[in-house]
N, C-alpha and C positions, 0 to 999 in steps of 0.2 A: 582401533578404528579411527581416534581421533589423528593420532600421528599420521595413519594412510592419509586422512582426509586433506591434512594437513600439507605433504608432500605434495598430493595431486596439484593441491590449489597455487603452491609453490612454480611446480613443472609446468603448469596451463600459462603463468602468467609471468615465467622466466624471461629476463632483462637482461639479456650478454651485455660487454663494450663491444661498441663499434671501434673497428680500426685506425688508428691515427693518422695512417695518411689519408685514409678515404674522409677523415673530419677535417684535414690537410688542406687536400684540395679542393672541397664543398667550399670553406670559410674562407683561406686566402685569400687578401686583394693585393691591391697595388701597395707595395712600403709593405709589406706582411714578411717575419720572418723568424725562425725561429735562434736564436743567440744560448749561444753554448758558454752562462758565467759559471765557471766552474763545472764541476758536476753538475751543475741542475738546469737542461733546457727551460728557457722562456720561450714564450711567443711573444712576442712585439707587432705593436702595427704602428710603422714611423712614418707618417707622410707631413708633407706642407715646406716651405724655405729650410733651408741650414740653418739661414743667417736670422731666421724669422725670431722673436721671440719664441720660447716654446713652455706647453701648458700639456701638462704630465696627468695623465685619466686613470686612476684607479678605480676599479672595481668593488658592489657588495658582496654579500655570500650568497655562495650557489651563484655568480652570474661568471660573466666574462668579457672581454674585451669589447664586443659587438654590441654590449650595451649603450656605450657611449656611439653610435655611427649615426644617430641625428646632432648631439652635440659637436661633431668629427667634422660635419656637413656645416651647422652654423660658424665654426671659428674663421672654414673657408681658409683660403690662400696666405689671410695676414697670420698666421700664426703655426709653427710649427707644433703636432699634436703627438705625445706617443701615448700609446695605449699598452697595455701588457696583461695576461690572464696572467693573476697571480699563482704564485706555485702551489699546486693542491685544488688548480679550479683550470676548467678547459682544457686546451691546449698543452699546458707547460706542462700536465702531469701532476702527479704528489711531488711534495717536498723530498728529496731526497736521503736529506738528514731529517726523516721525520719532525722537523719540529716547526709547532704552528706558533710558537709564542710570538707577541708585538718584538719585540726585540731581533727575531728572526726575522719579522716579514719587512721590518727596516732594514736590517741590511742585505735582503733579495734587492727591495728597491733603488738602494742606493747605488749597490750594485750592477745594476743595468742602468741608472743615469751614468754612473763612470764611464763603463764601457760605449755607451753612449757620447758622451764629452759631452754630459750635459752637469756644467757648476755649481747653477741657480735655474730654477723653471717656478713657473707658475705650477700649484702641486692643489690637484680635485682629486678629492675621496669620497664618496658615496657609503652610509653606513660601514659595515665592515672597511671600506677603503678609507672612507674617512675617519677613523680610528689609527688606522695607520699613517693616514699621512698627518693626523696630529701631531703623533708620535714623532714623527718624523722633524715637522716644525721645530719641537718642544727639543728633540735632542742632535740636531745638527740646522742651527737658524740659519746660517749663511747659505745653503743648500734652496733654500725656499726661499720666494721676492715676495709672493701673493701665498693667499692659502683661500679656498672655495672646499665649504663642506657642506654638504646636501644630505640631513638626515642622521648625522653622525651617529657612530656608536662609541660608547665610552662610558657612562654613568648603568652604576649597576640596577637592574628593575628591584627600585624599593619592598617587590614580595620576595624576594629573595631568600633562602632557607638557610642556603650554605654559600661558601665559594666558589662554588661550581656555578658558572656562567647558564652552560645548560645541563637541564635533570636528567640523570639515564633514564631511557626509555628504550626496552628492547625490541619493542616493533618497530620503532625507526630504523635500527640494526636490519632490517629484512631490508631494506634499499640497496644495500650490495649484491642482492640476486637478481632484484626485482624491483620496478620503478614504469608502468605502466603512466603512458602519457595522461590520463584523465586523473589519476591521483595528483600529479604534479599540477595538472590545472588548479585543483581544489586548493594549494599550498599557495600559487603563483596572484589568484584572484583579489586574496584580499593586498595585497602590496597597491593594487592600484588603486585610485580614487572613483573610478568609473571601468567594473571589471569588464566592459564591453571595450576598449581599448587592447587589453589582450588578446594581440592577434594569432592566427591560427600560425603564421612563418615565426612571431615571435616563442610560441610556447613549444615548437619541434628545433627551437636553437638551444634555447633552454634544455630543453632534454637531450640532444645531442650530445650537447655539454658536459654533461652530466656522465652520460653515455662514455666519455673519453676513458682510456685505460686509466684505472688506480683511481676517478674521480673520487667516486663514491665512499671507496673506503678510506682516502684522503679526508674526505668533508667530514665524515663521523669521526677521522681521529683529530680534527680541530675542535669541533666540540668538545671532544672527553679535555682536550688540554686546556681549553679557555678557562680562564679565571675572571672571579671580580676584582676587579680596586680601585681604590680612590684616584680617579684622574687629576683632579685640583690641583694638585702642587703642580702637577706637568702642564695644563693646559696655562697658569698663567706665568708661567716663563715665553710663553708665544710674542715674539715679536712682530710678526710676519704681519701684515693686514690682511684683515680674514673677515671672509665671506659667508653666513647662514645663510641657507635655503632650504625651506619646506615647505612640504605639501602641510594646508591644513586638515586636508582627509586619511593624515597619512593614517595606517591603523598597526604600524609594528613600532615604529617608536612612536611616539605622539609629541606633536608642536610643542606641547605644554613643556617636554625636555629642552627647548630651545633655550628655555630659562635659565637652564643649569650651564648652560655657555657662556650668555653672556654674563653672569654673577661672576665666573670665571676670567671672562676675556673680554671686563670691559669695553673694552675697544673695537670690539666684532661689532657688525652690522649685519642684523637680520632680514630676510625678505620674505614674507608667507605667500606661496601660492595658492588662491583658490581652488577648490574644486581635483585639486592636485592628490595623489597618494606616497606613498613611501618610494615607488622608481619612480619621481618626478620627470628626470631627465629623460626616460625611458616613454613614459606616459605621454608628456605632449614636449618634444623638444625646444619646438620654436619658443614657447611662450616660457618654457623653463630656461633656457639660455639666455634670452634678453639680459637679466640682471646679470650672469657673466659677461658678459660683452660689455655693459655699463662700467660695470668694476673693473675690468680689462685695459680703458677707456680714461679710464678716471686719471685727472691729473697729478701728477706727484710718485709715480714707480716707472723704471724701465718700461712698462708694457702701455704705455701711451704711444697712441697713436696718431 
């Protein structure tokens, strides 16, 4: 009986993928496109001058590229913006070569700034992305002019058991059936500082997203592959002048990990945003951009204006 019950409740509350062109052409804007590097579609969103400087927006987990379309809005005209759903999240699909390791997901990206002709860019990562695009700093410096990390992830949670990033859990595992919009609310809520913010068009992109063929089962095999380790030795190789930004209401990593940066990277500068949570940039753009724009701005890099 348990099993029946079990099945029904499955079948009642069953979550297909929606079809990728129909998430194609919902999401598409203008500069949207999908780039064939190698075997693994991306989606890209390139807009703003050729010749502009250009400031490179990566992604946390579980989101995707339309995170950043207020930050997109404030860079404006002076600056060339790409965007890109990393592979295993939106758009792009899973990884191809199944592999979610930092090592991988640097050379996706690097990989689309080549194909790009992009040498050196301004390089934002957002948790999950900024993880990567430290990575990235740390193992190809001439690639990056500026670095802006909002909420980074990299330092392992001191409750930590083992090496595994995150613990199995086999309920999780039901999300490749089943992923009902109001449980994703309950996930999505605490990320902000004021869950009244999350809007109702933001949390059916989210799920859309999600929704994309192979997400689901892509996200769960990042987790199984995530490891801990010691970032330190990599983060102070960073040359690059580099940018903290957090919320101090964040509630998935907490401000307090800002600390472990800058003992790291000296030479960072921090900005705390009030009233802010973990998608800062996502939460209130305007007032989360200013300090980009400032640091963009600042005298002494290519991207003075």
């Amino acid at each position: 009986m348990t099993a029946l019950i079990l099945f029904l409740s499955l079948w009642l509350a069953w979550t297909p993928d929606k079809p990728a062109p129909v998430l194609l052409k919902q999401y598409a804007q203008a500069g949207s496109q999908v780039l064939q590097i190698g075997a693994q579609p991306v989606f890209v969103q390139d807009a703003g001058p050729r010749d502009a400087p250009a400031v490179v927006l990566l992604h946390g987990f579980g989101a995707s590229l339309q995170t950043w379309d207020g930050w997109a809005q404030a860079l404006g005209s002076g600056y060339r913006v790409v965007r890109m759903d990393l592979p295993g999240f939106g758009l792009s699909g899973p990884a191809v070569d199944g592999d979610y390791a930092d090592a991988a997901d640097v050379r996706r990206v690097l990989a689309v700034l080549d194909h790009l002709g992009l040498q050196s860019s301004v390089l934002v990562g957002h948790s999950m992305g900024g993880r990567i695009a430290w990575n990235l700093a740390a193992s190809h410096p001439e690639r990056v002019s500026r670095l802006v990390l909002l909420a980074p992830d990299g330092f392992p949670d001191p409750r930590a058991v083992s090496e595994h990033t995150f613990e199995d859990s086999r309920l999780l595992g039901l999300i490749r059936y089943t992923l009902p919009q109001w449980v994703l609310k309950m996930g999505l809520e605490p990320a902000y500082g004021d869950p009244q913010r999350l809007s109702a068009a933001t949390l059916a992109r989210y799920h859309d997203m999600l929704l994309a063929p192979g997400v689901r089962a892509a996200v769960l095999e990042r987790m199984r592959q995530a490891r801990n380790s010691d970032p330190v030795p990599r983060l102070k190789t960073i040359k690059a002048p580099t940018l903290l930004l957090w919320g101090d209401r964040d509630a998935m990593i907490p401000v307090a990990n800002a600390q472990d940066y800058l003992r790291a990277m000296p030479s960072a500068q921090l900005q705390v945003l009030p009233g802010l949570g973990h998608v800062l940039h996502e939460e209130d753009p305007l007032v989360s951009s200013r300090p980009l724009l400032a640091f963009l701005r600042a005298s002494g890099g290519p991207e003075s204006r």
